[in-house]
C-alpha positions as CSV (number, residue, x, y, z in Angstrom):
1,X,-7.7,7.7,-25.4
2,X,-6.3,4.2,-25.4
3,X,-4.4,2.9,-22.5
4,X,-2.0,0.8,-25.1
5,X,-1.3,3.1,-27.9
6,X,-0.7,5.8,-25.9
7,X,2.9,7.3,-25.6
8,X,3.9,6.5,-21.9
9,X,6.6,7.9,-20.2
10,X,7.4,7.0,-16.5
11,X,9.3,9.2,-14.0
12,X,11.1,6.9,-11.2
13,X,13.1,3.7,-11.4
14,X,12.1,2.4,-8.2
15,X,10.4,-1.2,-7.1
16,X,7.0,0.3,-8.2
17,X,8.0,2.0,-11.2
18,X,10.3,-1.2,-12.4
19,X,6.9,-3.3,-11.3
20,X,4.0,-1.1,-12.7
21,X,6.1,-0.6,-15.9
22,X,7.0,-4.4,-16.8
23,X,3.3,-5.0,-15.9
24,X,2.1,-2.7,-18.4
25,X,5.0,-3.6,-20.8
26,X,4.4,-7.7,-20.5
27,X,0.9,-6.4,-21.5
28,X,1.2,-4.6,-24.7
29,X,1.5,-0.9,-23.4
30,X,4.5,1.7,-25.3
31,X,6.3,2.6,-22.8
32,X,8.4,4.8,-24.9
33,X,10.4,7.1,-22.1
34,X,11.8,6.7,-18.5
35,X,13.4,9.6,-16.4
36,X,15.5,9.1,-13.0
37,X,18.2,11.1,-11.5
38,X,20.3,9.1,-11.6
39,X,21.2,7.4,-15.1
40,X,22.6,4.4,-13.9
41,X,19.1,3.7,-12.0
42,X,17.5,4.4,-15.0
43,X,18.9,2.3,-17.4
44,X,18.5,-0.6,-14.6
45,X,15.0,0.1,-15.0
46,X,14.4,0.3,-18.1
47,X,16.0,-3.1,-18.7
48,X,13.9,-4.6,-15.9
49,X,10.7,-3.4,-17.8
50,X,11.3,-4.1,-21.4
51,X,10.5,-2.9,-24.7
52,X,12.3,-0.3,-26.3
53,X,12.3,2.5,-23.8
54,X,14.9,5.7,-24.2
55,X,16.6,7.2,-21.2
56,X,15.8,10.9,-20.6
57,X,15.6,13.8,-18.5
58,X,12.0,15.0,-17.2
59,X,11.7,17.6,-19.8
60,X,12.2,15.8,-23.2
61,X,10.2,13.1,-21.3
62,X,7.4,15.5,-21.5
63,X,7.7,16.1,-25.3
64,X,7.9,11.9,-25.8
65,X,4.7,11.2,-23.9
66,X,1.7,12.3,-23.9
67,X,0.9,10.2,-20.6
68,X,3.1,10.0,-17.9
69,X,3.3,8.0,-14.9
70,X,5.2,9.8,-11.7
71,X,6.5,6.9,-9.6
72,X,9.0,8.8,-7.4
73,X,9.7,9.2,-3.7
74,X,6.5,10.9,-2.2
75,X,8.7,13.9,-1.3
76,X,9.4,13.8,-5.3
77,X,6.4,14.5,-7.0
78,X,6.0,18.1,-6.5
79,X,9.6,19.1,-7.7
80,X,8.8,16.6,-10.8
81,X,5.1,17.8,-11.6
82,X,6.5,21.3,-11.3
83,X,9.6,20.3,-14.5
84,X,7.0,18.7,-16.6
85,X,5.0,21.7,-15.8
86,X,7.4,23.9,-18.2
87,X,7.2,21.5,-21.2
88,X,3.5,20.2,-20.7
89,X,0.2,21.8,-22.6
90,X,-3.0,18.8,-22.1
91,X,-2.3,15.0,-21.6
92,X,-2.3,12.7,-18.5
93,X,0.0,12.6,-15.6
94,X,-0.9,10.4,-12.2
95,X,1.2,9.5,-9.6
96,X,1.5,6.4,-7.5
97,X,1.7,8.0,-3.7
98,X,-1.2,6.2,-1.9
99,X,-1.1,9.4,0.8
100,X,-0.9,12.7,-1.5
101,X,-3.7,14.3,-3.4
102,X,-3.8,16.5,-6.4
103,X,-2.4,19.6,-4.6
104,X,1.1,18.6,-5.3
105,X,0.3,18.2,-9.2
106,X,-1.2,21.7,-8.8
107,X,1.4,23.1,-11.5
108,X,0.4,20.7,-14.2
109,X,-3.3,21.0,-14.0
110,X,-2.6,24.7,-14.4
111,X,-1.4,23.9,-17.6
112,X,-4.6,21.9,-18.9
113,X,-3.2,18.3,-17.9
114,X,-6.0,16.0,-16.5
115,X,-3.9,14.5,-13.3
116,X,-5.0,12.2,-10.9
117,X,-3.3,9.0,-8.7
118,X,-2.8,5.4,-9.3
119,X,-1.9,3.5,-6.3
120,X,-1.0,0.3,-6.4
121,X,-2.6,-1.3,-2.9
122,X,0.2,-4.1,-2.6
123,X,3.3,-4.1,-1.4
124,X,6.7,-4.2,-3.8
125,X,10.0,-4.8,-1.1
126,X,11.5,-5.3,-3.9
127,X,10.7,-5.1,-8.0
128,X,8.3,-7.6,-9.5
129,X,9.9,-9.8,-12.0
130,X,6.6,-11.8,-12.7
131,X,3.8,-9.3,-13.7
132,X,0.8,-12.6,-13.5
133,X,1.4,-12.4,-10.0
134,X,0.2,-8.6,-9.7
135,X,-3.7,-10.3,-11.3
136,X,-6.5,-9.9,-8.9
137,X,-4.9,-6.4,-6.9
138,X,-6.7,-3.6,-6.0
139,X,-5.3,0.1,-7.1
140,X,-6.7,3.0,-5.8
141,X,-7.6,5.9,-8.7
142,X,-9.0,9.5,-8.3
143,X,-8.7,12.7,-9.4
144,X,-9.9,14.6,-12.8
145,X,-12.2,12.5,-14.9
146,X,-9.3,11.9,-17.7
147,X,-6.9,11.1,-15.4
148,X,-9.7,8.4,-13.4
149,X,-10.3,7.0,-17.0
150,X,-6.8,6.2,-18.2
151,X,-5.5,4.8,-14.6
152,X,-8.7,2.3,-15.0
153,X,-7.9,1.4,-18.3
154,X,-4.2,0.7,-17.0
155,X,-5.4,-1.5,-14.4
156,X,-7.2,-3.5,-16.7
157,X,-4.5,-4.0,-18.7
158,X,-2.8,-5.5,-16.1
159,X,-5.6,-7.8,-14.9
160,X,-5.8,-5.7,-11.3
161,X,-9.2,-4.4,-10.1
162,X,-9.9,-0.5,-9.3
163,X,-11.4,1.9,-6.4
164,X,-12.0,4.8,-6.9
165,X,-11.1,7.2,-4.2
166,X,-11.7,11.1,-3.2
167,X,-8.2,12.4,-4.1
168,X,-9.0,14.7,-0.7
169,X,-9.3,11.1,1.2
170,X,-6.5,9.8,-0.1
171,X,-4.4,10.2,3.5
172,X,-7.3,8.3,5.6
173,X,-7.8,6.0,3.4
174,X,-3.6,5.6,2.7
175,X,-3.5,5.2,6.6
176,X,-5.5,2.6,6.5
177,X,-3.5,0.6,3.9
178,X,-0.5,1.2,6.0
179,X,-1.9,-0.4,9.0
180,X,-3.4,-3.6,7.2
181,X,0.1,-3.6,5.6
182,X,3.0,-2.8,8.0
183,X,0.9,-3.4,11.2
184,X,1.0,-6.8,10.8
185,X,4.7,-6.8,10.4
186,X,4.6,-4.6,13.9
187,X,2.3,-7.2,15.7
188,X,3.9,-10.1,14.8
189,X,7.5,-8.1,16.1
190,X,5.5,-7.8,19.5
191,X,4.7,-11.5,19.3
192,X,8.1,-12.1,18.8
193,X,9.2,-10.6,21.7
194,X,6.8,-11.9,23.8
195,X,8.1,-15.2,22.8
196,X,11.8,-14.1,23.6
197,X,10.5,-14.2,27.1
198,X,9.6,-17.1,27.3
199,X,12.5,-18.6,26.5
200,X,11.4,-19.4,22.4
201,X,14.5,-19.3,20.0
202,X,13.0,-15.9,17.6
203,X,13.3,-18.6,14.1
204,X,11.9,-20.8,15.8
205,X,8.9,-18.8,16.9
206,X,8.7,-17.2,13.2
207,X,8.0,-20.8,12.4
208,X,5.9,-22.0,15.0
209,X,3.2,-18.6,14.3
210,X,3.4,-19.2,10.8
211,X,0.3,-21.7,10.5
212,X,-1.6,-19.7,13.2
213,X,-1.1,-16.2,11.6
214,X,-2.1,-17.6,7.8
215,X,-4.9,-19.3,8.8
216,X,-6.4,-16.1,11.3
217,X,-5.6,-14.3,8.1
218,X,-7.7,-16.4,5.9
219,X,-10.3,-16.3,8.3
220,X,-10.5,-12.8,8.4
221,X,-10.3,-12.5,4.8
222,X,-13.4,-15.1,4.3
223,X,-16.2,-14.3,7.0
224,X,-14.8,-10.8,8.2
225,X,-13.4,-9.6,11.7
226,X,-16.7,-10.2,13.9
227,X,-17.0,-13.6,12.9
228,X,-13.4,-14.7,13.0
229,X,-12.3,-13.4,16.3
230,X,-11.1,-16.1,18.7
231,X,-8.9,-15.5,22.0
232,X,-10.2,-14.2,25.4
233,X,-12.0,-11.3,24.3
234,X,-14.1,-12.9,22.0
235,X,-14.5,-15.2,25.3
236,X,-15.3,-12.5,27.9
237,X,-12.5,-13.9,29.3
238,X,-11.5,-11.1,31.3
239,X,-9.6,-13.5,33.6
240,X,-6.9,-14.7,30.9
241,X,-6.6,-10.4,30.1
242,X,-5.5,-9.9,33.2
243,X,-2.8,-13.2,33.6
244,X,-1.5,-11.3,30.1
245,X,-1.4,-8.0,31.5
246,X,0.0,-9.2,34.8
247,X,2.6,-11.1,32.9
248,X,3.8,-8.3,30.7
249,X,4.2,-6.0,34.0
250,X,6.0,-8.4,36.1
251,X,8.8,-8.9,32.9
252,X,8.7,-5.1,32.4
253,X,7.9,-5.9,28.4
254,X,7.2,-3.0,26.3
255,X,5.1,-4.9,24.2
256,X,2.4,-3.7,27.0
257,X,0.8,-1.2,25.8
258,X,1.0,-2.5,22.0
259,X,-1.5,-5.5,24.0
260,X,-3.6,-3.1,25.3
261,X,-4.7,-1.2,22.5
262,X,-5.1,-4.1,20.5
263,X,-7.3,-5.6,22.6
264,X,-9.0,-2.3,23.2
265,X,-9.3,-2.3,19.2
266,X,-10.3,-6.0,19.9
267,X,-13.2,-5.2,22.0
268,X,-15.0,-2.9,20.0
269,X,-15.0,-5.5,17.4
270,X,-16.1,-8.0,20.1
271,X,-19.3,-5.9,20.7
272,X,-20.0,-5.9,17.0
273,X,-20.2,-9.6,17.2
274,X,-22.6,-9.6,20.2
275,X,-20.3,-10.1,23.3
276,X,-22.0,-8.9,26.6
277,X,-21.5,-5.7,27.4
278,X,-20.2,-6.8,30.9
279,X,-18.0,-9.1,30.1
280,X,-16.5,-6.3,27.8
281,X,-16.4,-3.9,31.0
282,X,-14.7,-6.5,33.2
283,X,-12.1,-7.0,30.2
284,X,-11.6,-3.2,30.0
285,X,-11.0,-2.9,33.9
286,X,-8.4,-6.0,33.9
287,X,-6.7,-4.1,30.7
288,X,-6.0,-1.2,33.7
């Protein structure tokens, strides 16, 4: 099994499947096949990813490839897994959902195909026109050994790096990818808001937090969260907690309990790093 001279068909012809298929393309994969629901999606795809790629239906997809690539709508897969079910004896299928297992590719491995996930652990707002820029990411694989094999040999291809995962993990570990991912982009809305109140113009802010948030990122990144935590908890400052706390109350903000479970989160990762334990106490009292 090769991950380039196989016959690849992808199912989807949305930011990843656009993305993960001019990756593979740009890198001397044969993409021969790409099925959508709707046709004028599909052909948008296809042109987006290169190479000479027909447009079909899930079914003769099946009979074109003997690997296939399911990069649907989570809510998808099942109904898909279950079409290529009827035209499918042996070969590959994954899928790209970070948060489903093999259960909903239960049909196919029925059938004797080795199936297993490939999820990308990056995140595509919109497709990826410049594949280089996808070197150096992390995908997630699991599932039947086959399957495990050929998604690694993908991600080579590509120039990404791969974890393997227990495919019955996949939701914890999906979660977590969702919180270093979106999270951010709910903290920083908090921040915002909290700004907003204090009379900072919301662009402006954006700008102003820019610098601060990039670097606390880097730091993170670099030395870990025990060693980059700054701010009053890192402190024991359990005086500047409460002037936050009292602060958010007296304006009514609803960003109040987003603070206090962040610096609850915050606290715990402050003991890691060797904080007292009562300063720790006194900043879980003025969190109340």
């Amino acid at each position: 099994m090769n991950g380039v001279r196989d016959a690849i068909g992808i199912v989807g012809a949305g930011a990843v499947a656009q993305t993960l298929g001019r990756a593979l393309v740009v890198n001397g994969a044969r993409i021969v096949a790409l099925a959508s629901r709707d046709a004028r999606h599909a052909t948008a795809a296809a042109d987006f990813i290169g190479g000479e790629i027909r447009i079909v239906d899930v079914e003769t997809l099946a009979a074109l490839s003997s690997h296939i690539v399911i990069a649907t709508a989570d809510t998808a897969i099942q109904p898909v897994a279950e079409s290529l079910a009827a035209a499918m004896t042996g070969g590959v299928v994954v899928h790209t959902c970070g948060g489903c297992g093999l259960t909903v590719l239960a049909r196919l491995r029925d059938k004797g195909v080795a199936c297993g996930v490939l999820h990308p652990l990056q995140t595509f707002p919109a497709p990826e026109p410049h594949p280089e820029s996808l070197a150096g990411s992390y995908y997630a694989v699991g599932g039947d050994p086959d399957a495990v094999r050929w998604a690694q040999q993908l991600v080579t291809l590509i120039g990404g790096l791969s974890m393997t995962i227990n495919a019955d993990a996949l939701s914890i570990y999906h979660a977590g990818a969702a919180l270093a991912s979106n999270g951010i982009a709910a903290i920083l809305d908090g921040a915002l808001a909290m700004f907003a109140a204090a009379g900072v113009d919301r662009r402006e802010a954006l700008a102003a937090i820019g610098p601060l948030c990039r670097r606390s990122l880097d730091n993170v990144l670099r030395t870990g969260p025990e060693a980059a935590l700054t701010g009053p908890v890192a402190r024991g400052d359990a005086i500047t907690v409460q002037a936050h706390v009292a602060a958010l109350k007296a304006r009514g903000q609803e960003q109040l309990p987003l603070y206090r479970e962040i610096a609850r989160t915050l606290i715990a990762v402050a003991r890691r790093r060797g904080v007292s334990e009562t300063s720790l106490r006194q900043i879980s009292q003025a969190l109340e």
